[in-house]
N, C-alpha and C positions, 0 to 999 in steps of 0.2 A: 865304423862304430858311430851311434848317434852322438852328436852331442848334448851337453846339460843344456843348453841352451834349446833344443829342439824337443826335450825332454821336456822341458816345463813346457812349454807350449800345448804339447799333447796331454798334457798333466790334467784329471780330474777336478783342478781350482782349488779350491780351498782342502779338499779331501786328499790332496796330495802333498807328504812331509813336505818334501824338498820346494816342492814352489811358496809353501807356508815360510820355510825355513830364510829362502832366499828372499822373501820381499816382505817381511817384517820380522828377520831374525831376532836374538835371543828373546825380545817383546813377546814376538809370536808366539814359541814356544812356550814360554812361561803363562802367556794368556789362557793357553789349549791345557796344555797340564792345569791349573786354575781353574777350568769350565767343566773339563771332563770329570774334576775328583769330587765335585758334589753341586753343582749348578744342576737343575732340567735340563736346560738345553744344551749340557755339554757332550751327550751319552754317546751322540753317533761320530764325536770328534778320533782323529786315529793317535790316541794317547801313544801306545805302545812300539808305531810305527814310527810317530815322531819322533820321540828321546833315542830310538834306535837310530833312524838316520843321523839327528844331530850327531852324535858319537863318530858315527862313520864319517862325516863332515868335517868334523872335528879334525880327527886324525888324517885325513887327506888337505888338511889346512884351505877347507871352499868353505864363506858363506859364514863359519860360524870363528869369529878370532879369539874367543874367548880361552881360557886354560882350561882343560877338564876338571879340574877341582871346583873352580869357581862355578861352573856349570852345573856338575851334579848338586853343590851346594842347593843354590838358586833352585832349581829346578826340583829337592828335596822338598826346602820351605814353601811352592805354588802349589804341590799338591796334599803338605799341611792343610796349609790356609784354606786350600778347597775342600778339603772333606771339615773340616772344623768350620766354614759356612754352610755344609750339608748336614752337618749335627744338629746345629743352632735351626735350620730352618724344617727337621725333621721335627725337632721341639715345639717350636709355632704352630705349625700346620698340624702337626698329630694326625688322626684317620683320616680325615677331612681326605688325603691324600689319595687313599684307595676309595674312594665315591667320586672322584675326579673322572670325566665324561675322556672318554680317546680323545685324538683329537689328529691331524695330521704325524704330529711328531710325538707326543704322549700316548703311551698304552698303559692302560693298569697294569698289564700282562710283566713289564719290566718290576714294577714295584712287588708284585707280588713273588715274582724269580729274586728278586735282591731277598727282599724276607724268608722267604726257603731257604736259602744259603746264610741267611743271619742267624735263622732257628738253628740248623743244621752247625753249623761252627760255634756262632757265639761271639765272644771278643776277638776270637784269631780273624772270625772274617773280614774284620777290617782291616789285615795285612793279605789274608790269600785275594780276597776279593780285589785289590790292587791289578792282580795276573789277567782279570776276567774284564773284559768290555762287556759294555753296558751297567755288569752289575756291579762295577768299582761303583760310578758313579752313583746308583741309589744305596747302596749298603750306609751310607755315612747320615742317611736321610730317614732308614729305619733305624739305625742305632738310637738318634734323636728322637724316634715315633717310640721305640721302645723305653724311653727315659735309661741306658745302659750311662751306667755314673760316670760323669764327666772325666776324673783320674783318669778310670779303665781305659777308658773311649782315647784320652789322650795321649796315653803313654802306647798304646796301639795304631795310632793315627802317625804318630812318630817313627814308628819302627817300617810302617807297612810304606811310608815317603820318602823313608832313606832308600829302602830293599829295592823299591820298584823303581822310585825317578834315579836314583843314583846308577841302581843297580846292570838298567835294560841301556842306557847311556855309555856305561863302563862296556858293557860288553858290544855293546857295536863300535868304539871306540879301538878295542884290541881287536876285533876281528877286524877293522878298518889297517890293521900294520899288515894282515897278512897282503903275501904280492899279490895271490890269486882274486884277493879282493876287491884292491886297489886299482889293479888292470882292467878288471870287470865291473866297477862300481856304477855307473848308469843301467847294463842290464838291473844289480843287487837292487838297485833306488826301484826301477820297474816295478819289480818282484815284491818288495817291499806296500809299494802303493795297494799292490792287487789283494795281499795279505789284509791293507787297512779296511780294504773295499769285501772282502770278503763275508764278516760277521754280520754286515748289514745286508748285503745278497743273502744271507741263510734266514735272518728274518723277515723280510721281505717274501721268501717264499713259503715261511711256515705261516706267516698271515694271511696269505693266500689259498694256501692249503685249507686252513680253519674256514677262511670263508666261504670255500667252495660246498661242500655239504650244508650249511644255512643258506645256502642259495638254490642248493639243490632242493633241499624241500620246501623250500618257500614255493617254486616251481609246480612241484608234484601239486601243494597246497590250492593252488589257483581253479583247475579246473573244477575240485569240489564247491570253493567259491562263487563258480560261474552257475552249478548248477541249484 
């Protein structure tokens, strides 16, 4: 069986919980929950991987020494505080947001999927959106663009940091007691990682998809050009 040690090694870098976990534990964690619930540049972090593994981590006593209370606590309040600075900064900027050029890591295409799903729910999406990468992190950034009254926003921002940072933590935690877990747990971290790697392999290929037909006829386009 691999070991952790040979695990991280092979690990994605920073896109990988567990080597996030082990060399800048509970920091780390709390950073990445933090960045992901309403920063830009938090969107492609693996929010939901992470508090997962921590739990499992946890409960196998590697890496993370903390008490599970104290952690889901913690880890409640970073993804507060992170969608309550993606409120505030959805407020400042206003549209400005959707005129913002691509850019390697920016797509309008995200902001405007956050805002469908804002339309679309409302005040709950700022707890289901929690479930969702990518578009946890802009939903708290449209609530702000849509002026949604600070209460509402808040008392929802609350609910959806206990459910999600407490919640996805609690349960990899208890699925960390089972044996078959426990014995297995470097494959689980594996599997895990590939999971975080995953959302962003699917957009990466529907961006490619899109561009391939505007390439396609820009192609067709040339030879009328030429003549």
């Amino acid at each position: 069986m691999s070991t952790p040690q040979a695990l991280l090694a092979a690990g994605p870098g920073f896109l990988d919980p567990q080597w996030l976990i082990s060399t800048f534990g509970l920091i780390g964690i709390l950073a990445v929950v933090f960045a992901e619930s309403g920063l830009l540049i938090g969107f492609f972090l693996p929010g939901d991987s992470l508090l997962f593994t921590a739990g499992l981590l946890v409960a196998d006593g590697r890496y993370v020494h903390q008490p599970l209370w104290l952690l889901c606590l913690l880890v409640a309040v970073a993804a507060i505080a992170g969608d309550q600075v993606g409120y505030l900064f959805g407020r400042r900027v206003g549209p400005s947001l959707f005129r913002r050029p691509d850019s390697r890591l920016f797509r309008r295409e995200y902001v405007e999927r956050a805002d469908a799903f804002f339309t679309r729910y409302g005040a709950r999406s700022i707890v289901l959106a929690r479930f969702v990468p990518v578009v946890r992190t802009f939903t708290p950034i449209i609530a702000g663009i849509s002026r949604m009254p600070y209460r509402t926003f808040l008392i929802f921002n609350i609910l959806g940091g206990v459910f999600w940072g407490a919640g996805i933590t609690v349960l990899g935690y208890f699925l960390g007691q089972i044996a078959f877990v426990k014995a297995n747990i470097e494959f689980i971290l594996v599997g895990i990682v590939a999971a975080s790697l995953l959302p962003i392999g699917v957009q990466l290929l529907r961006s490619r998809r899109k561009a391939a037909p505007a390439d396609t006829s820009q192609a067709g386009a040339q030879p009328g050009l030429q003549r």
